[in-house]
FIZA-630186 format. One record per atom (N, C-alpha, C): atom name; y, z, x. Coordinates in steps of 0.02 Angstrom, whole numbers. Layout:
BEGIN
R  atome       v       w       u
R     CA       Y       Z       X
...
% end
This chain:
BEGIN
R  atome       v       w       u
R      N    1234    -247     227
R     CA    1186    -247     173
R      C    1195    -310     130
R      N    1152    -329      76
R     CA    1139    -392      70
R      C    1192    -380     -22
R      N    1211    -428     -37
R     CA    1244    -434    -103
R      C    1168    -423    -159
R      N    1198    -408    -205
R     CA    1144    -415    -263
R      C    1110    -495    -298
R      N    1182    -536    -287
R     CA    1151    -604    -279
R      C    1092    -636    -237
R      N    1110    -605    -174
R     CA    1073    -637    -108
R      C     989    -575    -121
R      N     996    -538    -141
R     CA     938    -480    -152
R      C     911    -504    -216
R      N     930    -552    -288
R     CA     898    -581    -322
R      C     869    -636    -301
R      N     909    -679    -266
R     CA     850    -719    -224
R      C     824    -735    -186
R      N     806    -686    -148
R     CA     744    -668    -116
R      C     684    -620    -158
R      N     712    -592    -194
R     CA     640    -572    -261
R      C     627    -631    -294
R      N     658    -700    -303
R     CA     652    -731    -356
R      C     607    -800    -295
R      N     630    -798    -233
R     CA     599    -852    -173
R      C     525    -821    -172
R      N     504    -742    -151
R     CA     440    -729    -138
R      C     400    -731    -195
R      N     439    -717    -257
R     CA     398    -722    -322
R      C     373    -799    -335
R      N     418    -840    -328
R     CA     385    -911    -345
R      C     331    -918    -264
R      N     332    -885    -213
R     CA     287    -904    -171
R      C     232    -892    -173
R      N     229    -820    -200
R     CA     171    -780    -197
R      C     182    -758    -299
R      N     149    -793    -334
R     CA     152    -775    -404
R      C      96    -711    -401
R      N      57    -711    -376
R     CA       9    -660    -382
R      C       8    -605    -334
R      N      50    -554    -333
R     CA      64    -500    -320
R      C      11    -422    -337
R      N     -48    -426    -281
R     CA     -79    -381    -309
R      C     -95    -347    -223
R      N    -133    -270    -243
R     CA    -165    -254    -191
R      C    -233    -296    -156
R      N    -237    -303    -101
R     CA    -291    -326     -64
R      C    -337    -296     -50
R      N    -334    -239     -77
R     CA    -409    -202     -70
R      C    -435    -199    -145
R      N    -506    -210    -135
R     CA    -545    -215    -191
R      C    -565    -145    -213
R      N    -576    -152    -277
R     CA    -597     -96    -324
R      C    -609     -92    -412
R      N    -664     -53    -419
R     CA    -666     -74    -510
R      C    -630      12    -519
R      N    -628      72    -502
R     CA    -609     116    -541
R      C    -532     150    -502
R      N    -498     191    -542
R     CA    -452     200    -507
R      C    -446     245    -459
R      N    -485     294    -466
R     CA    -525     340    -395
R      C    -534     295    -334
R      N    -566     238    -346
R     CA    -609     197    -274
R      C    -514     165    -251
R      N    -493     146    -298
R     CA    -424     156    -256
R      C    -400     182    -211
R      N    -393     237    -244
R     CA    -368     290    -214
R      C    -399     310    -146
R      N    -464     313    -148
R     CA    -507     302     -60
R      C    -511     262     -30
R      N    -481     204     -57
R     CA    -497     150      -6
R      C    -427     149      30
R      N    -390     152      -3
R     CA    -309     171      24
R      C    -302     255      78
R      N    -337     279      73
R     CA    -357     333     121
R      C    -391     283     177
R      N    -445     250     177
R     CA    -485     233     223
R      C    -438     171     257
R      N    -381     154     232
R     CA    -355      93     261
R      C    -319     104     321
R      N    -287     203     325
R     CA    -242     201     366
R      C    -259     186     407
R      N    -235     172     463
R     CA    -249     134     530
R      C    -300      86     550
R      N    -311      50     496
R     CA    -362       5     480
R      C    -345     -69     444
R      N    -372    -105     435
R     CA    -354    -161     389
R      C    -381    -164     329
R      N    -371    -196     274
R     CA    -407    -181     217
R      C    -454    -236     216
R      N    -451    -271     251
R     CA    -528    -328     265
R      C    -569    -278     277
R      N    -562    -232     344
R     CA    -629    -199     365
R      C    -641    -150     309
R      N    -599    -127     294
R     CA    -587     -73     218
R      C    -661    -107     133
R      N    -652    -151     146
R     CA    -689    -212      67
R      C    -742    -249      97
R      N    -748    -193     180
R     CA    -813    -232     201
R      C    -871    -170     194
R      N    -836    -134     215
R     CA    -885     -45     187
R      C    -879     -18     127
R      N    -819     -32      84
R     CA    -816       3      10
R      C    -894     -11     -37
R      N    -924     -86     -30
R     CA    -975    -116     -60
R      C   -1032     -32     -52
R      N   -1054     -28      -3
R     CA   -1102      17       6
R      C   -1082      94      16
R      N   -1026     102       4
R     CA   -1002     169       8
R      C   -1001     182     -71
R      N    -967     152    -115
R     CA    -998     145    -187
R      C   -1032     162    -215
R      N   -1069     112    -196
R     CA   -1152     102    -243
R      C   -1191     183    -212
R      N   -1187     193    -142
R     CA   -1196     255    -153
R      C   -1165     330    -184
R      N   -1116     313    -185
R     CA   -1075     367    -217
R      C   -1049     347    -294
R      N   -1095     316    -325
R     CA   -1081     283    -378
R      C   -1016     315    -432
R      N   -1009     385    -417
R     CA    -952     421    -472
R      C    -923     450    -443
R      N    -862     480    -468
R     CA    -822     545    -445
R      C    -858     586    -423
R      N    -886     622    -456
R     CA    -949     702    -470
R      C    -978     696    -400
R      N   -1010     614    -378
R     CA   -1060     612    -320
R      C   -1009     613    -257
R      N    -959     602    -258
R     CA    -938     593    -224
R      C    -891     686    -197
R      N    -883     714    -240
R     CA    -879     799    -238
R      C    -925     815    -217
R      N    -978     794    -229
R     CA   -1044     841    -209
R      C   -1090     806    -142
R      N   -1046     755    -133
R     CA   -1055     729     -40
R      C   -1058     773       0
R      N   -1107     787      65
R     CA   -1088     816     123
R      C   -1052     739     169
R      N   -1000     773     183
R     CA    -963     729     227
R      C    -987     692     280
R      N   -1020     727     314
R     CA   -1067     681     381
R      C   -1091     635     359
R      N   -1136     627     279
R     CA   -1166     578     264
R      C   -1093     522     236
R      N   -1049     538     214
R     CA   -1008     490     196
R      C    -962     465     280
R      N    -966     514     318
R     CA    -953     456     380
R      C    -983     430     408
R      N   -1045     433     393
R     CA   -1084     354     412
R      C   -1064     292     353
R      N   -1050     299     315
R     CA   -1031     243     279
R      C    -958     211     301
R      N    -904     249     322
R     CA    -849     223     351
R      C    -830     238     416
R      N    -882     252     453
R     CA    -883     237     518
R      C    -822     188     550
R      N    -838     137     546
R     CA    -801     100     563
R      C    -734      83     548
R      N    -712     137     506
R     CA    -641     124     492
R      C    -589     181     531
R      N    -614     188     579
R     CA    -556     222     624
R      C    -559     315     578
R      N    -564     379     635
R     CA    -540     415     605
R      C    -581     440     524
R      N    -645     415     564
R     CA    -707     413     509
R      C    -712     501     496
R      N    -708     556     525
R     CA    -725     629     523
R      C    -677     636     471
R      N    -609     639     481
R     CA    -552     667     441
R      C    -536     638     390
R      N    -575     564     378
R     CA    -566     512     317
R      C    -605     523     270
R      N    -656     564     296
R     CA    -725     560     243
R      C    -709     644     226
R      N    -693     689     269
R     CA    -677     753     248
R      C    -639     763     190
R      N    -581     687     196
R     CA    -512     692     156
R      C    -542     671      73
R      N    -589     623      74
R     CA    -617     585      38
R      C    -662     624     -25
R      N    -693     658      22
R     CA    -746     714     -13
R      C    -701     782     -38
R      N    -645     821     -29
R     CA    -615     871     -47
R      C    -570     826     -85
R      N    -529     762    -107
R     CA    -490     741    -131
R      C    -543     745    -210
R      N    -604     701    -195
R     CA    -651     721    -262
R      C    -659     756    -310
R      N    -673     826    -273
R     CA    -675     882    -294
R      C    -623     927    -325
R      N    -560     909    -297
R     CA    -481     920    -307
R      C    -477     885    -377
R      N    -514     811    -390
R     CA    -493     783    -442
R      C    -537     806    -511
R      N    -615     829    -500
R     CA    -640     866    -527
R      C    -626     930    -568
R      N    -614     959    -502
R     CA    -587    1033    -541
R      C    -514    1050    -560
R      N    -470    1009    -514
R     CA    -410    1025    -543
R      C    -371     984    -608
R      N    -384     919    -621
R     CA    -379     860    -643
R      C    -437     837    -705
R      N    -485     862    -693
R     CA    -535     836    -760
R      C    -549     759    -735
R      N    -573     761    -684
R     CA    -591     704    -656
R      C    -554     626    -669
R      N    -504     663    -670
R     CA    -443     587    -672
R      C    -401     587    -631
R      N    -363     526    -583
R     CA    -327     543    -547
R      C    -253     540    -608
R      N    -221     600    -563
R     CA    -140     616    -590
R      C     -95     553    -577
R      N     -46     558    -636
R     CA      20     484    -647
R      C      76     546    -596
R      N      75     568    -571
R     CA     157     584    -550
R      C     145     604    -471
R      N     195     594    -449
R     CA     210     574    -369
R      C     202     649    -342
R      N     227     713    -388
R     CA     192     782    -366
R      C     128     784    -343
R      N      83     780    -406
R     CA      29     800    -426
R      C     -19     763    -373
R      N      19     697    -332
R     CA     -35     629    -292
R      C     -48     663    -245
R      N      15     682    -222
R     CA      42     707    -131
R      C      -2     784    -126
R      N       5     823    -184
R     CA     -50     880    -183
R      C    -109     882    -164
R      N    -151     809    -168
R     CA    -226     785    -139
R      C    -219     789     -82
R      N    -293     803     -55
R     CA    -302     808      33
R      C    -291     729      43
R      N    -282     729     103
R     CA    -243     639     114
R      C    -212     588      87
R      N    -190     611      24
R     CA    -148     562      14
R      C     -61     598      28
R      N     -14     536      44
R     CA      42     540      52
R      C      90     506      10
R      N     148     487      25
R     CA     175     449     -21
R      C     146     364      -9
R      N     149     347      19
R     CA     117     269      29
R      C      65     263     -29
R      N      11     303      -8
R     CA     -37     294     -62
R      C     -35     321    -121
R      N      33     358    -148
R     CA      34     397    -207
R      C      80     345    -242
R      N     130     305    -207
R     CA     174     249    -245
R      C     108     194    -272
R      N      59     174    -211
R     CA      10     112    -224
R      C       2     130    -311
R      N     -30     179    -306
R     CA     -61     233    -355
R      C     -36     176    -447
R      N      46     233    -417
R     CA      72     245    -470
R      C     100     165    -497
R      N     123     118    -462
R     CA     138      67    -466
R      C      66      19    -496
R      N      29      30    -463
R     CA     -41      -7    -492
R      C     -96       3    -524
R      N     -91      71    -537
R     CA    -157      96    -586
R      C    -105     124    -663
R      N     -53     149    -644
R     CA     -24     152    -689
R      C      56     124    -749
R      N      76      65    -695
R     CA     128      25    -689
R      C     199      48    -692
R      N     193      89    -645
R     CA     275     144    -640
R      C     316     116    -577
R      N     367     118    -594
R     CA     435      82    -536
R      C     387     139    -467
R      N     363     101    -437
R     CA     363     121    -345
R      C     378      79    -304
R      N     390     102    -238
R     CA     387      71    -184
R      C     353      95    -116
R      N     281      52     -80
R     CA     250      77     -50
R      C     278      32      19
R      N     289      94      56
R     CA     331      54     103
R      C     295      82     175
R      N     227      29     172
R     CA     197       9     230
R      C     233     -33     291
R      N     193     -49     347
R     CA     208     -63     406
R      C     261    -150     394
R      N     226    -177     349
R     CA     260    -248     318
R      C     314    -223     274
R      N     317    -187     244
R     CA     375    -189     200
R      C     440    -155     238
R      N     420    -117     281
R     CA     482     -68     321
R      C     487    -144     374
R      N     464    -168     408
R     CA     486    -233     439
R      C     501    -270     417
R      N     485    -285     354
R     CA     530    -362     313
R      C     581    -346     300
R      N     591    -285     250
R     CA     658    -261     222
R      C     689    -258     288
R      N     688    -218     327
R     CA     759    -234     386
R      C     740    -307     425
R      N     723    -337     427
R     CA     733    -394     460
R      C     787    -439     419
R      N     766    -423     334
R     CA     789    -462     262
R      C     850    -411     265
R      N     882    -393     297
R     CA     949    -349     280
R      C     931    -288     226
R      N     880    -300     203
R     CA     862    -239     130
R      C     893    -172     148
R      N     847    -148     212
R     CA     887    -102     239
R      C     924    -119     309
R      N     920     -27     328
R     CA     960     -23     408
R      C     922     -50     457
R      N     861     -72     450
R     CA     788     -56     494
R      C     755     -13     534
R      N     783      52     498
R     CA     748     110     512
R      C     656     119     478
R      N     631     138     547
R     CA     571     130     549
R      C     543     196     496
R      N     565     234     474
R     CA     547     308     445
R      C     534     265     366
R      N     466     278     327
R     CA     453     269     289
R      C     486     276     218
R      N     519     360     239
R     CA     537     381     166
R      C     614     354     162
R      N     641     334     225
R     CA     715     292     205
R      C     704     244     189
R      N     650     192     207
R     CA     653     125     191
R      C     633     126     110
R      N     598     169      92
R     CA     562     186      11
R      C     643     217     -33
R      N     666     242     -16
R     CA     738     276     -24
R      C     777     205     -24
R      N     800     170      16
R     CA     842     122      10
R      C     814      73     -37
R      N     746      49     -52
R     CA     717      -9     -82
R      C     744      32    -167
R      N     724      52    -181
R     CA     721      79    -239
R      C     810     103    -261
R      N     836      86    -243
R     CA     920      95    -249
R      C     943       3    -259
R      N     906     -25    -247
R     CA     940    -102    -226
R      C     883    -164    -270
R      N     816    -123    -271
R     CA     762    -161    -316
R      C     753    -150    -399
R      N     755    -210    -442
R     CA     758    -183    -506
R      C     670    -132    -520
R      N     668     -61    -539
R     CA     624     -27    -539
R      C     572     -65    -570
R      N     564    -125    -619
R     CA     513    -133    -638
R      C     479    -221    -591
R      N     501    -222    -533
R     CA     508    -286    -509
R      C     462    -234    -422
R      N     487    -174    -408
R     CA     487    -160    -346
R      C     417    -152    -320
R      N     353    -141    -381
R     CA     287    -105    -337
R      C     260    -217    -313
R      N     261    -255    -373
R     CA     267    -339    -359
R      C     286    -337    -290
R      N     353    -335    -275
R     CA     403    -352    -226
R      C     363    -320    -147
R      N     343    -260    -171
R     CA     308    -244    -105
R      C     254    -269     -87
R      N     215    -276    -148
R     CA     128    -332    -117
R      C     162    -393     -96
R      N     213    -435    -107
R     CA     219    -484     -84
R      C     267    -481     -23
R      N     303    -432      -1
R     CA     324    -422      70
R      C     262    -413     129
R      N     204    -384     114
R     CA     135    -378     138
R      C     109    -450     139
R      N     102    -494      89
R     CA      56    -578      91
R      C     103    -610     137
R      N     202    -606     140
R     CA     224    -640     143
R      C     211    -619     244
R      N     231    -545     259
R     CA     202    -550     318
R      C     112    -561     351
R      N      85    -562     315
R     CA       7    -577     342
R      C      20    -681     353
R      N      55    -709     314
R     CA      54    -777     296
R      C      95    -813     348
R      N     165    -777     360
R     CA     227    -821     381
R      C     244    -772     429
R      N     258    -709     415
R     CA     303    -670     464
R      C     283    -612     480
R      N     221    -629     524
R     CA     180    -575     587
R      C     232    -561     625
R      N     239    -501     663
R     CA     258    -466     693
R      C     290    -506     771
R      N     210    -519     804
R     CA     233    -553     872
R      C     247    -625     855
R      N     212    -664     807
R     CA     249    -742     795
R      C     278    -737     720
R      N     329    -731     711
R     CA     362    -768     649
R      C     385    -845     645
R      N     360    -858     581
R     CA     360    -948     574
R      C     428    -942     537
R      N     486    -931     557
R     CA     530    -934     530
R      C     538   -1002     481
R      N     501   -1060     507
R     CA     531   -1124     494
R      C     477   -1137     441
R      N     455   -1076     425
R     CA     403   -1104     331
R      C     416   -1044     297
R      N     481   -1009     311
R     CA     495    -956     286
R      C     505    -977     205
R      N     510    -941     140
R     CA     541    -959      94
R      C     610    -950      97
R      N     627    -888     123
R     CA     675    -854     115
R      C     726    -845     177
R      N     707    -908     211
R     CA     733    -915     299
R      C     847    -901     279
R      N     850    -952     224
R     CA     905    -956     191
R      C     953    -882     193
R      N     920    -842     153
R     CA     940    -787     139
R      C     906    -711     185
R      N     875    -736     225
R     CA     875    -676     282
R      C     907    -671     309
R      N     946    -621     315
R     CA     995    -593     388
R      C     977    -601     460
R      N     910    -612     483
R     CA     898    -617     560
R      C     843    -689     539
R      N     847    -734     510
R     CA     806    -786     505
R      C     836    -825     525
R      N     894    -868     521
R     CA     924    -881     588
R      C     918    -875     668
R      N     900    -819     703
R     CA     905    -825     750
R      C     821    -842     798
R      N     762    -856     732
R     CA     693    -877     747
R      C     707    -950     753
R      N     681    -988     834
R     CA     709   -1054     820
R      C     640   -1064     847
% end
């Protein structure tokens, strides 16, 4: 495992790389968040901010969006993979927020995971960015950077890699730290090619060395 020195700079290498640390999916309210991060799973959030535009404007509020029949909202995200169970999840999550909630989404990691489709991934996004609370959303980039970066063991299981980050990340540095483990792999360190050699952080990775 990595020293606390060597784990400050690499928060302090991706921060000067990437100063702007935000989610990549677009949205004005904190609900459309919250669905678009449903609609991302197994999807990209390009195709995700290519249907949100007209899924929207028709479902302009919470309320409309409770009072959706679902078939009609999977024609709007059709194309995002898993369109039946996304739009089912989408339309009862509404209604959940309606009647149980007073049409606001909930601040606590209970109350997220209680919604139809959301899990922890999208209940840290949540809480880290609509409401600015120590999370860590530990998507497909962040569970591969952190173990490649020594962070962790490189165990692929979500809730260890979210478990280990949050033991070793300063809490108000960690929801940052994860959007930029996400830019830093879309940019430099894809999966099948890593550019080790425009890495920031080639220095202080544990397996960056052996990318020649």
């Amino acid at each position: 495992m990595r020293s606390p020195k060597q784990i400050g700079e690499i928060i302090a290498c991706l921060e000067k790389e990437y100063p702007f640390a935000e989610c990549s999916l677009r949205y004005e309210k904190d609900y459309e968040l919250l669905f678009s991060a449903r609609l991302s799973a197994q999807c990209t959030d390009e195709r995700v901010n290519k249907i949100t535009p007209a899924l929207f404007t028709r479902f302009p509020t919470l309320e409309a969006f409770a009072k959706a029949d679902p078939e009609e909202v999977e024609r709007y995200v059709h194309s995002c993979g898993f369109f039946r169970s996304k739009a089912k999840d989408i339309v009862l999550c509404a209604r959940a927020l309606t009647e149980r909630h007073g049409g606001r989404v909930p601040d606590t990691m209970e109350e997220l995971t209680a919604l139809p489709g959301v899990g922890r991934k999208t209940a840290n996004l949540m809480l880290g960015d609509i409401f600015g609370k120590p999370a860590v959303v530990a998507d497909t980039h962040c569970i591969r950077l952190s173990g490649l970066m020594g962070l962790t063991d490189g165990a692929k299981d979500p809730l260890k890699t979210e478990t280990a980050l949050r033991k070793i990340l300063p809490p108000e540095k960690s929801s940052d730290f994860c959007h930029r483990l996400v830019l830093h792999g879309r940019a430099v360190c894809p999966a099948r090619r890593p550019r080790c050699e425009a890495c920031c952080v080639r220095h202080v990775c544990e397996t960056g060395s052996l990318c020649v």
